[in-house]
C-alpha positions in Angstrom: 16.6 14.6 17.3 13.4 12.9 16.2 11.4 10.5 17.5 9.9 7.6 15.2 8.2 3.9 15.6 8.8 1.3 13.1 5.9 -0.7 12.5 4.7 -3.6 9.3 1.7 -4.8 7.9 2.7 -8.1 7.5 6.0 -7.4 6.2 5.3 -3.9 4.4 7.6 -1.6 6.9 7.6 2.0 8.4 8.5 4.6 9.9 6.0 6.6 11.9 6.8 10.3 12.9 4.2 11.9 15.1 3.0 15.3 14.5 0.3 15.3 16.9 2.6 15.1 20.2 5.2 17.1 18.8 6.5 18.7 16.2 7.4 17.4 12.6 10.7 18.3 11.2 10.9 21.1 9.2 12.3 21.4 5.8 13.3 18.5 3.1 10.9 15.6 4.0 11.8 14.2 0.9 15.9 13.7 1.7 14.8 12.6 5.4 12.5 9.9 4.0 15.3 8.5 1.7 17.9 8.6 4.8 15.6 7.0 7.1 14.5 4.3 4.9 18.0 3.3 3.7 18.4 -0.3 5.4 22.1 -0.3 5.5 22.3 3.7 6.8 19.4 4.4 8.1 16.3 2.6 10.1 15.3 0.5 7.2 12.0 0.9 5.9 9.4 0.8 2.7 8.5 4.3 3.4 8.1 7.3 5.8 4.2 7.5 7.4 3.6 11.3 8.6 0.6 11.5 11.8 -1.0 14.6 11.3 -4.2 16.6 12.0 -6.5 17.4 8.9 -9.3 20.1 8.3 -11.1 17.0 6.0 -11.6 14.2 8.5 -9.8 13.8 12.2 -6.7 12.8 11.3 -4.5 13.1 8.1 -1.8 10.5 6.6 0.9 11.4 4.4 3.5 8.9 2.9 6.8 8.8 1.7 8.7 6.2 -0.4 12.5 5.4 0.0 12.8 7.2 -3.2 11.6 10.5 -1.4 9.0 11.0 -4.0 5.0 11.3 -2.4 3.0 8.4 -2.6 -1.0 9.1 -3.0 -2.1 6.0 -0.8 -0.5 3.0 0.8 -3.0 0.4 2.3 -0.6 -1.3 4.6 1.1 2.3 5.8 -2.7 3.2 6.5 -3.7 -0.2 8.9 0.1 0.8 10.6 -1.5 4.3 10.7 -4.8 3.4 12.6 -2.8 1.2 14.9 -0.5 3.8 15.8 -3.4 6.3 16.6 -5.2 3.6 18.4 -2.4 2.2 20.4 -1.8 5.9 21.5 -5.2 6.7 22.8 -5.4 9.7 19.8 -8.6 7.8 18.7 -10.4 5.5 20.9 -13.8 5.4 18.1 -14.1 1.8 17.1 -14.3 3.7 13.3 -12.9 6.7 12.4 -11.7 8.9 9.6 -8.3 9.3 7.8 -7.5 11.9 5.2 -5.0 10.5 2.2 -3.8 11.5 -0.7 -6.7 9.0 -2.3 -9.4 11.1 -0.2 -11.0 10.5 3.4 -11.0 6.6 4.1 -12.6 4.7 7.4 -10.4 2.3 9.0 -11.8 0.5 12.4 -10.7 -2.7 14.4 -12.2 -5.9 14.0 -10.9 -9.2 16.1 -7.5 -7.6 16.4 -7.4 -6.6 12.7 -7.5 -3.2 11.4 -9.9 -3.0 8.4 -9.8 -0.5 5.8 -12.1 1.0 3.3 -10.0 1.6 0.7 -12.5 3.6 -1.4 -13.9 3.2 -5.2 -11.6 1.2 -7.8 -11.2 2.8 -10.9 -10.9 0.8 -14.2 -9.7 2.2 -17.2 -12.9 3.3 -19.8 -14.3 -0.1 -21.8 -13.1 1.1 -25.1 -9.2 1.4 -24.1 -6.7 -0.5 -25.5 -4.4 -2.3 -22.9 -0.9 -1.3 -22.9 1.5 -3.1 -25.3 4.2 -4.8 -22.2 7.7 -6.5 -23.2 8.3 -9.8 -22.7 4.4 -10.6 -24.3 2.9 -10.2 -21.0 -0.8 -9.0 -20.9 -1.3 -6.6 -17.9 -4.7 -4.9 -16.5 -4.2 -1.0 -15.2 -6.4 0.0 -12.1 -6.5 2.7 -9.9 -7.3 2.7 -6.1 -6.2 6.3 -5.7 -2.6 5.4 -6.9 -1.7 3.4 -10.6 -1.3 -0.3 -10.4 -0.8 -2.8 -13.0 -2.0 -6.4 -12.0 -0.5 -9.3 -14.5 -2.2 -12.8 -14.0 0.7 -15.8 -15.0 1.0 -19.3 -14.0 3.8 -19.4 -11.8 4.6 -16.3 -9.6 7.8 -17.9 -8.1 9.2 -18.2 -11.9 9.1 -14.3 -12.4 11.9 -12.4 -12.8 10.6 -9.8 -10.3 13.8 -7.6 -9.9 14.1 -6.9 -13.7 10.6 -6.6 -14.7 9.3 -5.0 -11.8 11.5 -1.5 -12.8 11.3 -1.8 -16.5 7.2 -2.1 -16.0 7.5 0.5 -13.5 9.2 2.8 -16.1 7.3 1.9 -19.4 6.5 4.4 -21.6 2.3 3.7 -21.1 2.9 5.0 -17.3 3.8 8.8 -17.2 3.7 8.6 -13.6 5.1 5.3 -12.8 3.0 2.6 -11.5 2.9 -0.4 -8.9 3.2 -3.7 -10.7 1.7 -6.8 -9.6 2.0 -10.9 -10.8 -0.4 -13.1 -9.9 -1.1 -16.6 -9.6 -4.7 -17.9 -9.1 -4.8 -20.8 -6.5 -8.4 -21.2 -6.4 -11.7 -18.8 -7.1 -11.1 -17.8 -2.9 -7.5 -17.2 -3.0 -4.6 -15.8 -5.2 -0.6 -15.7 -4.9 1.0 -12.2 -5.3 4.4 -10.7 -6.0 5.0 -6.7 -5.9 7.2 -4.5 -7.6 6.3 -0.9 -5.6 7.0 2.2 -7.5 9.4 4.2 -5.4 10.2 0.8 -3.4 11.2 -2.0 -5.2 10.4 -4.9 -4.0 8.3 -5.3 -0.9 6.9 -8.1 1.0 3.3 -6.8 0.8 1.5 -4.4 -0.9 -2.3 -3.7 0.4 -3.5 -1.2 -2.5 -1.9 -3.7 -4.9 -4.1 -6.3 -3.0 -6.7 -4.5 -3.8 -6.3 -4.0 -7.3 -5.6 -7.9 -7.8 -8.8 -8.7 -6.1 -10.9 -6.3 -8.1 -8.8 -7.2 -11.7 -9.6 -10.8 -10.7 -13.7 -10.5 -10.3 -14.1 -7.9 -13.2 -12.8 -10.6 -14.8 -14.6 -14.0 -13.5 -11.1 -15.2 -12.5 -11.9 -15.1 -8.5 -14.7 -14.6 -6.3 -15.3 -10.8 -4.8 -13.7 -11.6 -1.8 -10.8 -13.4 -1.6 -7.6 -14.1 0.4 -4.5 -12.6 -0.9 -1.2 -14.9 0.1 1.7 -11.9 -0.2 5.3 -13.0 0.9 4.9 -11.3 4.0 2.0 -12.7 5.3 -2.1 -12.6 4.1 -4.8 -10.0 3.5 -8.7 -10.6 3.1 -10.0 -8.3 0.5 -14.1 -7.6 -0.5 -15.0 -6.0 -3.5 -18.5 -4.6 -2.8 -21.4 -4.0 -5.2 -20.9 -0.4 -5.0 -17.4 -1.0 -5.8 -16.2 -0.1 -3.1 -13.0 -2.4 -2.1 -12.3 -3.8 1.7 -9.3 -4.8 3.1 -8.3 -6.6 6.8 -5.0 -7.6 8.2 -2.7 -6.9 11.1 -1.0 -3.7 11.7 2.2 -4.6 14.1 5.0 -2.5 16.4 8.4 -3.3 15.9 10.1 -0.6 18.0 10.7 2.9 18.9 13.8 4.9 18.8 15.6 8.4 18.2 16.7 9.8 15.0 19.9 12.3 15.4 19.2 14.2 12.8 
């Protein structure tokens, strides 16, 4: 039997197992992630959040996509993360520590949000040439610890999400896979976002792909440095700082607890 709490940031879902009051289970993570996160056999979820200890920083987050494969970083799984510690009395700091596969990141609360420093973007070298895409789209790759590839069009509601979403996922100019992200600009304070997650599918938010739009759209004059992010699921406020450093804020919310018989 294991014990797990489902939690979203703003529509991105989870489930949480805690290895600091007891133990995690042993053996195929990977197979339990994909059971649990089925939503017609299993609790339903966007991926698998795992509470540990870490030698690097007080605590330690590792995430799991329905897929089973390891994800380096999820920005909504870590604001679910901080609430969870939080809302447990593990950390009562109003800033703390979290180890990822992205590196050690500071999350702290702030008027009942949980803000994240999400670390340093990474842009691909000046002199690279942009990936050829089908369909004569024009897409910018960036890194915030995991891949993402942020495509500015007109019209986000006209995109055929659930057929370019896996065949950008899969191109050939992504070894790895990568998170793929359409975008329309509403103003120079706010953009309109659909996801395709690698590993997921479609999601309702996507807070490292928040991320990456925000800091495509000021490298590029499109938007300001901080701007609000309307996702399906709900909003984030993200600040791309001189030192290029990225910030993102938004809720982190409990949806229940329950018993796993595996």
């Amino acid at each position: 039997m294991i014990n797990f709490t489902k939690m979203h940031g703003i529509g991105n879902d989870f489930v949480i197992l805690d290895g600091i009051s007891e133990q995690l289970p042993p053996g195929n993570l990977a197979g339990l992630s994909q059971r649990m996160c089925d939503r017609h056999r299993g609790v339903g979820a966007d991926g698998l959040i795992l509470v540990e200890r870490s030698n690097r920083a007080p605590w330690r987050m590792r995430m799991l996509n329905p897929d089973g494969s390891e994800s380096e970083m999820c920005g909504n799984g870590l604001r679910c993360f901080a609430q969870y510690i939080l809302d447990r009395g593990y950390e009562t700091a109003p800033e703390f520590d979290v180890e990822t596969g992205a590196g050690v990141l500071a999350a702290s609360t702030m008027n009942g949000l949980i803000k994240v420093n999400m670390g340093r973007y990474v842009l691909p070298p000046k002199d690279t040439t942009l990936p050829v895409l089908p369909h004569g789209l024009y897409g910018f790759p960036v890194s915030m610890g995991n891949p993402h590839l942020v495509i500015f069009v007109p019209d986000v509601a006209a995109v055929p999400l659930e057929s370019w979403g896996p065949e950008l996922e899969h191109h050939s100019a992504f070894p790895e896979r990568t998170n793929v992200h359409f975008v329309q600009v509403l103003d120079r304070g706010a953009v309109r976002q659909r996801t395709w997650e690698r590993g997921a599918g479609i999601t309702l938010a996507c807070g490292t792909g928040a991320c990456s739009v925000a800091v495509t759209g000021f490298v590029t004059g499109k938007t300001e440095s901080k701007v609000k992010v309307h996702l399906p699921g709900g909003d984030l406020v993200i600040e791309v700082q001189e030192d290029e450093f990225v910030m993102m804020s938004g809720p982190a919310n409990t949806v229940f607890a329950g018993v796993w018989p595996d």
